[in-house]
N, C-alpha and C positions, 0 to 999 in steps of 0.2 A: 344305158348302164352297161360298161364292161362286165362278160358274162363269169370272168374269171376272180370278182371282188364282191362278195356276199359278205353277209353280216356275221361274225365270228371269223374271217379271213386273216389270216396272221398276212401284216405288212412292213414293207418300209416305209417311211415319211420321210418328207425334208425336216430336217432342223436347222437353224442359223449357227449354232455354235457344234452340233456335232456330226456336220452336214446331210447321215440319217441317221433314223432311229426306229428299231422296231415297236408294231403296236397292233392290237386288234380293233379291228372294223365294229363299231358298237352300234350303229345308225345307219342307213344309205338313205339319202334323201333325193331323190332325180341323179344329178350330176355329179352330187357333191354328198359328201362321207365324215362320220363325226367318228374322230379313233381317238383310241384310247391310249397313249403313248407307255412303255415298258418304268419312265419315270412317273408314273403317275398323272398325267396331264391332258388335257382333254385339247385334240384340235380337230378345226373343219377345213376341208381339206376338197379339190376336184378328185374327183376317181381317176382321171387323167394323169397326173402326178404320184400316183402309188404305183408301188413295186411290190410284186407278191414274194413271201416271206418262204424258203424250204424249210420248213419246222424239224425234217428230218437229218437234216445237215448235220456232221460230228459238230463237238464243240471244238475242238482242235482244228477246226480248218481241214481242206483238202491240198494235197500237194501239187494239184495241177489243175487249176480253176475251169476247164474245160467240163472237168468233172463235176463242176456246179449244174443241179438243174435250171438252177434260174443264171442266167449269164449277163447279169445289168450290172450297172455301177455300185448300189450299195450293197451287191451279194460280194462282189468283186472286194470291197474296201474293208466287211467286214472279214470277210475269207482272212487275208494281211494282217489286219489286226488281234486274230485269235489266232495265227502263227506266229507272229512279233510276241506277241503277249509270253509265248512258250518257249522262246528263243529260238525261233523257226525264221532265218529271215532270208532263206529262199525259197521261190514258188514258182512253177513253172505256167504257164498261159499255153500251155501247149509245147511248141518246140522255143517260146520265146522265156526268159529265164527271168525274175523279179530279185533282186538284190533290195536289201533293206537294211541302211548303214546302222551296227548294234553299236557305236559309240562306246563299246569298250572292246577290248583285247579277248579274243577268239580263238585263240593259239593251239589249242585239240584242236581246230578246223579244218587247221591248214599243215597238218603235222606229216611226216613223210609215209605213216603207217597209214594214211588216209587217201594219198598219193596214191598208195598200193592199192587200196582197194576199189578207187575207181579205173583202174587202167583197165579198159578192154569192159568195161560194163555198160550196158545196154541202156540209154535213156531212158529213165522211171524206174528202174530196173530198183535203184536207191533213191536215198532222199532225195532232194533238189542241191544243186550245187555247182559254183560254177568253175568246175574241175568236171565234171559232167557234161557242160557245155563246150570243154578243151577237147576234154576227150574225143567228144561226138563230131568235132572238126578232124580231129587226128587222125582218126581211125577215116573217115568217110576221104579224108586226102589219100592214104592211104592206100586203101581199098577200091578206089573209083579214079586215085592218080586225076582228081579236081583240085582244082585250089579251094580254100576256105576262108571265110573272112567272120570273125567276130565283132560286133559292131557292141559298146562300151558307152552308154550315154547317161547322161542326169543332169540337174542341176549341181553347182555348185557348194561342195558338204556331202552331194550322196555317196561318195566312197570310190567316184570312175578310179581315179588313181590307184586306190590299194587293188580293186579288184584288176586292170589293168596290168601289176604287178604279179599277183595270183595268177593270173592265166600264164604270162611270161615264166614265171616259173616254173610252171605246169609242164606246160609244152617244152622246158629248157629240164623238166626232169623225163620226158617222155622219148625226144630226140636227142639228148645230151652225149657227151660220149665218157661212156662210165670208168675208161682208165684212163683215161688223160687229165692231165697237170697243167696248170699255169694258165695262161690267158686263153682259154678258147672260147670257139666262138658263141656259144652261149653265155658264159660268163660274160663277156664283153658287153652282149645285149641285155643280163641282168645289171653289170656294173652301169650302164647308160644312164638308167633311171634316177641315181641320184644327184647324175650331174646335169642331165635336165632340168630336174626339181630345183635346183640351187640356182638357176638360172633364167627358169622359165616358169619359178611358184612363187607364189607370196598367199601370207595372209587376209581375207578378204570378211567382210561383216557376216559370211555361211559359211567361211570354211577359213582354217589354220594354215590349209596347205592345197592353197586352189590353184591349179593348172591355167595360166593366162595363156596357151594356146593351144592348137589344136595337134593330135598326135597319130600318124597310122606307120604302125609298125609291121615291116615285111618280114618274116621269119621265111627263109628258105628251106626246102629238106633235101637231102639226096634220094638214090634210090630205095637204099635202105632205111629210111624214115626219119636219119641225124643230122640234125641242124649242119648246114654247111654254107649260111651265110645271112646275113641282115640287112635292110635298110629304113631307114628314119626318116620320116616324110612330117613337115610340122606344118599348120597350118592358124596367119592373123595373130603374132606374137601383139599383147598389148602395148604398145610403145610408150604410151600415154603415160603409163603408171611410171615409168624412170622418174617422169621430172613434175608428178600431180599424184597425190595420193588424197584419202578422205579418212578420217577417225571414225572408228577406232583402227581401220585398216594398216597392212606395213608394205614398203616397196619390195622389191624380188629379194629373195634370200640369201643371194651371194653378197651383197652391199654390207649387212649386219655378220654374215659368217668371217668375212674377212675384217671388219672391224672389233672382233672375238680372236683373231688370230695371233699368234704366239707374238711377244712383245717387242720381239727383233723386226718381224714384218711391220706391225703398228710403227714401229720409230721408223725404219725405212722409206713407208710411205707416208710419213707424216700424218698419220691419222688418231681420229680419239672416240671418244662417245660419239654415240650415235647422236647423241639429241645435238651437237654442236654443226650439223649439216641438213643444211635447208632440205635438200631433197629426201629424206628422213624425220625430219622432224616436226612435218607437218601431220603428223600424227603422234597421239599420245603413246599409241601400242611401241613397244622397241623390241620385247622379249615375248617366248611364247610360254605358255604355260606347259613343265613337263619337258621341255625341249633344250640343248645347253647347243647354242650355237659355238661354241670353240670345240668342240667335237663333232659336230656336222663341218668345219671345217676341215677338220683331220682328214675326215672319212672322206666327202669330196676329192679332197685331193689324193686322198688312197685310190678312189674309183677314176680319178683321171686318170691317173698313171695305169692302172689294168685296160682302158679301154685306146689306151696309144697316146697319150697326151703326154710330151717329153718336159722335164721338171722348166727349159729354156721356155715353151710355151705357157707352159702354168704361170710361170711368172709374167711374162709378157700377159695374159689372160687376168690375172688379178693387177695387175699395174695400168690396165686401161680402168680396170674397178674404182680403183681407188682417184683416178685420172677424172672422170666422170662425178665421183664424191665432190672430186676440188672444185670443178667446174660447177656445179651448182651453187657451191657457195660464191661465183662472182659476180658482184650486186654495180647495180649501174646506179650514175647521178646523170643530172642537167649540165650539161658544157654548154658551149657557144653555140647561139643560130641552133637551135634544135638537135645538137649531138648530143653523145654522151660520152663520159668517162667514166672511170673507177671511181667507186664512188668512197673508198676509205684506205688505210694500209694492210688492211686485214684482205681485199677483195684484191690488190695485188699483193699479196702472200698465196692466195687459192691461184690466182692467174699461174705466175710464176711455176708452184705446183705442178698444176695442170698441164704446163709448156714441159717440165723437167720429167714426168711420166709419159708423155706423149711423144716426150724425144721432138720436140719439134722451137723456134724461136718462138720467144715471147712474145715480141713485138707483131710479130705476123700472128698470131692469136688473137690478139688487142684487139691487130686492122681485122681478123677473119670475121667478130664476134660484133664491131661497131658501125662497118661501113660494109657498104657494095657498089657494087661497079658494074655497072649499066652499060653497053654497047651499041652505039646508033650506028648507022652508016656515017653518021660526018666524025661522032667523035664518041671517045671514052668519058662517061662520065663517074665520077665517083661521089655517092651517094653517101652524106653520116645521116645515122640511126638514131633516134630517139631512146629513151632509158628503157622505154616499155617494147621497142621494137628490140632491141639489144638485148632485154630478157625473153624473147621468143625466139635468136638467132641461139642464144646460148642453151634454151632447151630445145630447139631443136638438134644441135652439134649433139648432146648429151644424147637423145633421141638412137640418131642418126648410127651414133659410133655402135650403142648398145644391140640396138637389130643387127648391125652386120657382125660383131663379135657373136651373137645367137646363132646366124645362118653357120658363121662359121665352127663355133662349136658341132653342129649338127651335123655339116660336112664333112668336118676329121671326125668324128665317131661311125660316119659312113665309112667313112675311106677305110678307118682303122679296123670294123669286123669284118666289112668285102663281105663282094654280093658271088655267087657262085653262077656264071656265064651257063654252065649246063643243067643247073637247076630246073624242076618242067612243076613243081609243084609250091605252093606258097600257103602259109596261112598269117594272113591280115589282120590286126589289132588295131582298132579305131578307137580310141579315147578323144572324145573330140565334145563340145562344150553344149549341155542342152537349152532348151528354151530359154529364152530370160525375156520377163518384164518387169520393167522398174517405177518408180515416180520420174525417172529421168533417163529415157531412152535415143543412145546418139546412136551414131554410124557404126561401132562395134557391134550393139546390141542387134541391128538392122541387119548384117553381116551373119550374124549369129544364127537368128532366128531363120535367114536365106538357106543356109547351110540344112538346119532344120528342117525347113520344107522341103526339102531334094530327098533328106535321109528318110521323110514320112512318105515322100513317094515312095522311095525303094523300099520301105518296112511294108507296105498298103500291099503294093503287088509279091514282096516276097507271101503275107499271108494270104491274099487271095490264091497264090499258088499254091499253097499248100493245102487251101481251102480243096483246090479243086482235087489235088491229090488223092486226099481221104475221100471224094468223091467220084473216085476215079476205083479206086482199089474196091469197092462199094458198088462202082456199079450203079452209082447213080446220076443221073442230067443233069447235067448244070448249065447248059448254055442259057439258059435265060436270066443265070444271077449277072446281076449288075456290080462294074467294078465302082469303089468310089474316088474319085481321084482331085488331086488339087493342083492339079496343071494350072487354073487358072490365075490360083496368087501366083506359081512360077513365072507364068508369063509377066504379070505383071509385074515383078521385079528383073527379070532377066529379059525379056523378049528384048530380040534385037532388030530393029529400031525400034522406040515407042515405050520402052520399060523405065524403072527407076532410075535403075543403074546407068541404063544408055543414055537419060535427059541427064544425070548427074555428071557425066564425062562431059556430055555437052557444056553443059553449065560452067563447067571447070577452064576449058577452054578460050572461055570468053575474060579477058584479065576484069573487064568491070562488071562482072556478074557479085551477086550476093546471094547468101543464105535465101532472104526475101523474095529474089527472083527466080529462084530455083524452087521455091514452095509454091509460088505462082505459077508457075508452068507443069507442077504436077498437079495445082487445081484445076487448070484448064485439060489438061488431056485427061486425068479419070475420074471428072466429074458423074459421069455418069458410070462408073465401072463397082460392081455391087462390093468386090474385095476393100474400095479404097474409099475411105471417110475422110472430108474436111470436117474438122472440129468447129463449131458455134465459136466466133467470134476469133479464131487463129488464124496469124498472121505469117506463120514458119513452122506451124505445129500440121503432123498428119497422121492420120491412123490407116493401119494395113490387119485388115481381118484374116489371121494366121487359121490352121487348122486346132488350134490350143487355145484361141481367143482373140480379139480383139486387143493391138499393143497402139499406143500414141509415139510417135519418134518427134524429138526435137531436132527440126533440120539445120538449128546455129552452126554447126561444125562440120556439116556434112562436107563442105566445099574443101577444109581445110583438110581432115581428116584423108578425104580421095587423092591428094596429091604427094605423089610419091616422088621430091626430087630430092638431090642433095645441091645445096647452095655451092656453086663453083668454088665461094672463096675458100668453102671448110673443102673442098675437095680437093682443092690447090694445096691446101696447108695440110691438110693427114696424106695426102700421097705422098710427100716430098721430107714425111719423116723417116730421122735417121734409125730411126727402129724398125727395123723389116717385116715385122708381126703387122706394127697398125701398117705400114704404107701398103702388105699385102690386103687390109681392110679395103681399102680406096684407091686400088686399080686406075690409072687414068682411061681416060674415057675416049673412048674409038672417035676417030673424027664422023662420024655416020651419025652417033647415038649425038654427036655435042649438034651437031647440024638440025638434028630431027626435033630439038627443042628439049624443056624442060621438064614437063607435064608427063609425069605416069601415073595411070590410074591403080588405084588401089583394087577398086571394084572389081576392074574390068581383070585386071590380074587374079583377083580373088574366086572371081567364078568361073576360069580357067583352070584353074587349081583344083576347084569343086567337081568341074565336069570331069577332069582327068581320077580325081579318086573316086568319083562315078563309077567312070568307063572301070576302072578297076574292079569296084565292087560289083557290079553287072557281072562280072568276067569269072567270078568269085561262087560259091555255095556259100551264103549269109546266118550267121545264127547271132541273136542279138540277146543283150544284156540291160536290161534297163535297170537304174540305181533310183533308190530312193530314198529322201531323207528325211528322218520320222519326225523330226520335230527342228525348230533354228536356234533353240536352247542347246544344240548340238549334244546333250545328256542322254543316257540310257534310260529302257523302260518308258519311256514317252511318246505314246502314239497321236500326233494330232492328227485328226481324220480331214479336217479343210484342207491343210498341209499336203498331205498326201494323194488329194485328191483332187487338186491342182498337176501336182506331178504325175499325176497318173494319165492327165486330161492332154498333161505338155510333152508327156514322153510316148503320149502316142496309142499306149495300152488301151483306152478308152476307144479309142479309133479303128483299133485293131478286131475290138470285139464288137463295133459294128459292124466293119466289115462280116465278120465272121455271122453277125445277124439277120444281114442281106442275102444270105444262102439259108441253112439251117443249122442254126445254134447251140441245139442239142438235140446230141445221139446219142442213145443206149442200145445197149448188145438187147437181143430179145429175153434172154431171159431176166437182166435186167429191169427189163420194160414188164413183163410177168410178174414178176415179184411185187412191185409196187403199183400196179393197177389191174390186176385179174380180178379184185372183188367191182370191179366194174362190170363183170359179162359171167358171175360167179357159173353161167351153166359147159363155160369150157373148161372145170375144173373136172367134170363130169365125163367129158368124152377124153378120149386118146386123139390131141390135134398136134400138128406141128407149131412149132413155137412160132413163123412166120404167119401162118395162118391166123392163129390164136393173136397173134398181135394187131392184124388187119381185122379181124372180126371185132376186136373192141375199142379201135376206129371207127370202124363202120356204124358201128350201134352209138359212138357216140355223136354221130355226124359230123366228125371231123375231115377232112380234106386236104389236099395241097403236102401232104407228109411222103415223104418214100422210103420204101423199104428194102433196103440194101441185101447186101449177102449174109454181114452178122449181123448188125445191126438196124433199129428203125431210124430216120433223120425226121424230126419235126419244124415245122416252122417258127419262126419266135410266136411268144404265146401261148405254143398250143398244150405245152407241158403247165401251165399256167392255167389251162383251161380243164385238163384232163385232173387236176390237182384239187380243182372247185368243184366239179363234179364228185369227186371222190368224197369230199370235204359234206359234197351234199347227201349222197348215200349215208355217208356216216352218219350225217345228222339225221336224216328219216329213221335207218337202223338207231340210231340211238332213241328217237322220240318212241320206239314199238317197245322197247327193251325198259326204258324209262316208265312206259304206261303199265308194263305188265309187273316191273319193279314194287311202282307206286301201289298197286292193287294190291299183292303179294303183301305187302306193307302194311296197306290200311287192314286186311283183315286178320292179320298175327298184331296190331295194335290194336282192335277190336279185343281178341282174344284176349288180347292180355289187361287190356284195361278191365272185361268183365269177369275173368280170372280175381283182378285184384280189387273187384268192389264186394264181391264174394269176402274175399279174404278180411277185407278193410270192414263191415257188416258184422261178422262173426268176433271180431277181434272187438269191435266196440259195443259190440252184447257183452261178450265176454265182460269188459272191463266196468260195463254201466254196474254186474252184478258183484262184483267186486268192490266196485264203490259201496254196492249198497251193505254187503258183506262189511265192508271199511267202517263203514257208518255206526251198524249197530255196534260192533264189535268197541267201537268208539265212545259209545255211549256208556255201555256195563264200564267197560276200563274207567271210565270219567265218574262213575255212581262209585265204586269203588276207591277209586284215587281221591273222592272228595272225603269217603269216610276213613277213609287212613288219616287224610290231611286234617279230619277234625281232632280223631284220635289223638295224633301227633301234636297238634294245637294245643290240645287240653292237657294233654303229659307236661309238652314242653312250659304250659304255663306254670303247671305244678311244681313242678323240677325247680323253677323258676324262684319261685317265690320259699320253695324251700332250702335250697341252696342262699338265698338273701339272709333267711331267719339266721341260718346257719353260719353265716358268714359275720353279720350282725352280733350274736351270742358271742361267737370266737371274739371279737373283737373289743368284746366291752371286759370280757373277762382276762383279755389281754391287758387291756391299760388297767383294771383293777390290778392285774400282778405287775405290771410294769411300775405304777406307783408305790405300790407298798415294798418294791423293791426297793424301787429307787429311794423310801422313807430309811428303810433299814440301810442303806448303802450310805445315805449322808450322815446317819445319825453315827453306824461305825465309822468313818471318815473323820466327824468333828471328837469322838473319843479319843482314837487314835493321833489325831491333832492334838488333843488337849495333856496327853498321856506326853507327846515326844515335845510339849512346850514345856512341862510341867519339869519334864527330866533335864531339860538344857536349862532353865532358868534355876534349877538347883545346883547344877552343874558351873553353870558361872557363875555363881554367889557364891560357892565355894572354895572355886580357881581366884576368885575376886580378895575371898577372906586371907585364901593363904598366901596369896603374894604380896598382901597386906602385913598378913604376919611374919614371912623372912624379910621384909622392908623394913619393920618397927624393927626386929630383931637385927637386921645386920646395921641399923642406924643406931641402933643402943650399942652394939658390939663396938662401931665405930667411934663412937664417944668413948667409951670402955678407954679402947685400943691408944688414943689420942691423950686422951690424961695419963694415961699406964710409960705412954712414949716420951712424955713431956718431964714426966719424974725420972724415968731412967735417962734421959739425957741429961738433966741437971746434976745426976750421981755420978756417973761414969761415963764425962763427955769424953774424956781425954783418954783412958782405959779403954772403955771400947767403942771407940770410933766406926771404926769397920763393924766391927761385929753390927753394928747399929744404923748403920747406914744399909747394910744387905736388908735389915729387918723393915728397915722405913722403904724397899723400894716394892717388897713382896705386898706389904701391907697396900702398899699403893695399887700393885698389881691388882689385887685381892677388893680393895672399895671399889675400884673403879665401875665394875660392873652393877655391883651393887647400887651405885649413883644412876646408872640409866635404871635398872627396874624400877628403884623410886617416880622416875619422872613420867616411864611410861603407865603407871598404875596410876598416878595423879593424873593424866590426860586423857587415861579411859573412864574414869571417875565423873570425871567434867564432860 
């Protein structure tokens, strides 16, 4: 059992999803260890597989993981992750710098007041940062009149480019020259970058804006420290991507910036959406999110013209763009005997195009693009193409044209900042592409990874030297550490004779070689080589066990991929156009080069290339950048730990801090080392010792061995802080079980005390209460004798009251209805008086009203008779005499009965 993993041991574990996790050690059982995981979860686990936990570590991380006592992968990963967490997303590994892409806009970061304050500052001196890492090249070029070179790596997404960018600036605010106007030469090498980008980036499934090749930038200085010259070294542009893209991926960004461009150039070249051009529209993506390609147009072409690109080139420059656009869209059919033609009127409309951009005949396009012409000694033959060969002639040509408009973009922006002949000092910028492994690994990715392995060489022994350095300044021996090196996979991709690359040139050589046989001949030669796996049951498939991992490459392409010609016919037909730009593209060809055959190796170019920016960086003081990209949701605040620790594994940092573990790992200053382990040898607190002393005596006592002790510092071996940590852990715990015992004791007897304290108390309290009770009791009793003779009292009253209040109520009430009746006698009997009285008065009352209108009735009916006889005689006397007089008298008299006549009749029918 590891002596540095006891039970209560704070650890890390493995976890599947958070690749570790801290937890305490709850069990050891022999081998194996039953923890307790920080999520609550219980695993068993080998002792062999844990990492011991610094419990004393900040929460915020350390700024320079050197400064970690425990120096392994999950101290390393979580260190990143509680500085990402805080927006910390640099970290230094020593003099190596950790960049950690924050996915959003950082713009305090990088601000000129910030510029200020690291110029001339001492490494650690401030935070981490990598204007710090500028600096520390600057200054050491400088000062020691060496060159420098910063090496810039990551995968794809982790930020190589901005930070690439950032340093460029840096150094171009550091050497710049601060009263001069208009194109100089730093500007020139800032203005570069965009027109790079536009021509050599495209959108890719990790990144918006990924770098398809590789980049070392020379920055020259003078004596006085100002930039006074550039050059631009590119390296393995993806060619592939022109005429093959995948979804949701976009091809290079100049194709979409110039199909965004003002509507005068779009009619010029005839061009439209993106989505109507096959070699675009094989992907769903067109636009980026946040980005307005008709303004990265402008500006491109703003930044051409600062870095010497004359507007006659620019145009010739986007007219081969658009030239290339057309050309993909021209689709072959079936002709006769196995040729082909155009296959519609639309595929010569793009032909056509394609001829009027390129300046060159149509017809000689047609023959370039459909047939070839074979050379025997007896005769010329002319070969036609099949539909599918004729769409590999035409992505090829597209190919072809695009890499050499790139070389030569690169060219004129060398030619145009000029390199300075008396220059003695340089500092190197390497943005250059890091590991990659895919489900579908070809020849680019093989390429890649090559590159890779050379740059972990030179990373390996840059930090073994500086290993030795601090052990040099120190004072202490180191010949015995061992370097770790991986010459081995070098060889066996590079060695010359007998490597990959050398059987693949071979292979290429041979016109009827295949894929197939070229995978068969690297089963036969590294069958037995431990770097190189045949896969179970693969026929073209092989695996090369890199320093990052284990990668599979599919060799289908490899053959196609290595060779590097251009087909005569297209080279016949672009030299011989009348536009001087492309015919400068395709140079006719020295009769040496046409003699010597067709076949250039890519490979064999490509690791010439590598060795020379080798020999460069050898030649160089190295300080490196490694990027990382925290999550492929490309969002902020997202730390995935697999993620990263993969990239950690690929970018070498893993590697680095084995090496660093093959010597000794960690060093502390002695007092340091006092501070946190003197209760180990508690009796040197007691004398007057020297702090070396003091730190070797409590080595000694712990029998440790194999550690040295420097001038300030101690160096230990891996382990041994791990060892010296458990010991500690264990004192503590004995000191704690004596402290704990005497606690306990302390304890039980002030619990003693108090519990017989309170039985005391709890005793007296329940006397007290029992007599209280009994007190309750009698007191209860009297009150009850008493309350019963009230309650009879009250009984007997209340019955009284009772019954006399009835009588009384009773009496009232009988003598009530006696007087209510005799009232009521007398109230009727006056009532019917009173009736009989006002009957008595109306019934005389209308016999008497009855009598008299009785009697002026009799009377004015006698009057009437009277009146009528009286009338009757005087009219017979004196009719004729008094006529009138007589007549007035008969009409009064009339007047006069008439009423008379109604009272009669009304007194007769009240009668009746």
């Amino acid at each position: 059992m590891p002596q540095d993993i006891n039970v209560g041991s704070h650890i890390w574990v493995g976890d599947p999803e958070l690749a570790w996790i801290d937890g305490i050690v709850i069990n050891v059982d022999g081998a194996e260890a039953e923890i307790q995981t920080s999520d609550g979860k219980m695993v068993t686990t080998k002792l062999s597989k844990l990492y011991p936990k610094d419990v004393e570590a900040p929460a915020g991380g350390v700024d320079d993981m050197t400064k970690l006592s425990y120096l392994h992968e999950p101290a390393v990963l979580y260190n990143l992750a509680s500085r990402y967490e805080i927006n910390e997303i640099y970290t230094y590994c020593g003099n190596i710098l950790i960049a950690i892409n924050p996915f959003q806009s950082l713009s305090d970061l990088y601000d000129v007041y910030l510029m200020e304050r690291y110029k001339g500052a001492q490494l650690g001196e401030l935070s981490p940062h990598v204007f710090a890492i500028a600096d520390v090249a600057y200054r050491a070029m400088i000062n020691e009149g060496k060159s420098n070179s910063i090496l810039v790596s990551g995968e794809s997404g982790a930020g190589k480019t901005e930070t690439t960018k950032m340093l460029m600036r840096y150094l171009a605010y550091l050497g710049g020259h601060a009263a001069a106007e208009g194109r100089t030469v730093e500007r020139k090498v800032l203005e570069s970058n965009p027109v790079l980008e536009a021509f050599g980036n495209a959108k890719t499934v990790r990144n918006n804006n990924s770098s398809r090749f590789g980049k070392f930038v020379e920055i020259q200085f003078d004596n006085r420290g100002q930039i006074s010259g550039a050059a631009i070294r590119t390296y393995l542009l993806e060619k592939s991507r022109v005429c093959q893209i995948s979804d949701p991926e976009r091809n290079y960004h100049c194709f979409y910036l110039l199909c965004a461009a003002p509507l005068e150039e779009i009619e010029r070249y005839k061009l439209g959406d993106p989505k109507s051009f096959h070699y675009l529209n094989q992907s769903s993506c067109y636009e980026l999110v946040g980005a307005d390609d008709a303004h990265y147009y402008l500006a491109t072409r703003k930044a051409m013209d600062i870095v010497g690109i004359s507007e006659n080139e620019q145009d010739a420059i986007f007219r081969i763009v658009a030239a290339i656009l057309h050309l993909g869209n021209i689709a072959f059919a079936k002709g006769e005997e196995d040729s082909s033609i155009l296959q519609d009127d639309k595929s010569k409309f793009h032909l056509q195009m394609t001829a009027e951009l390129l300046m060159c005949d149509p017809q000689a396009l047609e023959v370039a693009l459909c047939k070839r012409v074979m050379i025997t000694p007896e005769e010329v033959i002319k070969r036609s193409l099949d539909p599918v060969a004729a769409t590999v002639s035409r992505d090829g040509l597209a190919k072809t044209i695009y890499s050499r408009l790139f070389d030569w973009l690169v060219n004129k922006i060398n030619v145009s900042i000029g390199q300075d002949p008396h220059s003695k000092c340089l500092i190197g910028v390497l943005d250059i592409y890091g590991f990659e492994s895919f489900k579908s690994n070809s020849f680019e990715q093989f390429c890649i990874n090559f590159t890779n392995e050379k740059l972990q060489q030179h990373f390996n022994q840059h930090v073994f030297k500086m290993e030795q350095a601090v052990y040099k300044d120190e004072e202490i021996d180191w010949s015995y550490v061992e370097f770790v090196d991986n010459q081995d996979v070098l060889d066996l991709i590079e060695k010359k004779p007998g490597g990959i690359i050398s059987l693949l040139d071979e292979t290429c050589m041979f016109p009827k070689s295949t894929h197939e046989t070229f995978a068969q001949k690297l089963y036969q030669t590294f069958k037995d080589h431990k770097r190189f796996v045949k896969p179970k049951l693969a026929r073209t498939e092989f695996t090369v066990v890199h320093y990052a991992g284990e990668v599979q490459y599919q060799a289908d392409q490899f053959l196609d991929k290595n060779k590097d010609y251009v087909v005569p016919e297209h080279q016949d037909l672009l030299s011989a156009s009348k536009c001087s730009f492309v015919a400068g593209l395709f140079p006719p060809l020295s009769e040496e080069n046409a003699k010597s055959g067709k076949f250039s190796s890519i490979g064999s170019r490509f690791k010439l290339q590598l060795q020379q920016l080798m020999d460069i960086l050898n030649s160089t003081e190295p300080h490196y950048i490694r990027c990382i990209k925290p999550n492929n949701e490309l969002k902020p605040k997202i730390f995935e730990n697999v993620n990263v620790l993969q990239q950690l594994r690929s970018g070498g940092v893993l590697e680095a801090i084995r090496v660093k573990c093959e010597g000794y790992p960690t060093h502390r200053t002695f007092t340091e080392f006092l501070n946190r382990f003197a209760i180990l040898a508690p009796e040197i607190l007691e004398g007057n010792y020297e702090e070396n002393v003091a730190c070797k005596w409590i080595m000694e006592k712990m029998g440790l061995s194999m550690y040295r002790m420097g001038k300030t510092k101690i160096f230990l071996r891996a382990g041994q802080m791990a060892e010296l940590d458990a010991r500690k852990v264990k004192l503590l715990g004995e000191s704690a079980k004596v402290v704990q015992k005497q606690i306990r004791s302390h304890l039980s007897r002030k619990r003693y005390v108090r519990m017989r304290t309170a039985s005391i108390h709890i005793q007296t309290a329940w006397r007290g209460k029992l007599a209280h009770e009994l007190y309750k009791d009698m007191k209860t009793e009297v009150a009850a004798v008493k309350i019963q003779k009230t309650f009879r009292r009250q009984v007997a009253r209340r019955n009284y009251m009772d019954t006399k209040s009835s009588a009384i109520v009773l009496q009232t009430g009988m003598r009530a209805m006696v007087a209510r009746n005799e009232y009521r006698y007398k109230a009727q009997n006056g009532s019917a008086i009173i009736i009989q009285a006002y009957w008595r008065r109306h019934s005389a009352v209308s016999f008497y009203k009855n009598i008299k209108k009785a009697s002026v009735l009799s009377q004015s009916m006698f009057r009437k008779r009277t009146a009528r006889r009286n009338l009757k005689e005087k009219k017979m006397v004196a009719r004729d005499e008094e006529q009138e007089d007589g007549t007035a008298e008969q009409v009064e008299e009339l007047i006069y009965v008439e009423p008379e006549k109604q009272l009669t009749v009304r007194y007769f029918m009240s009668c009746a």
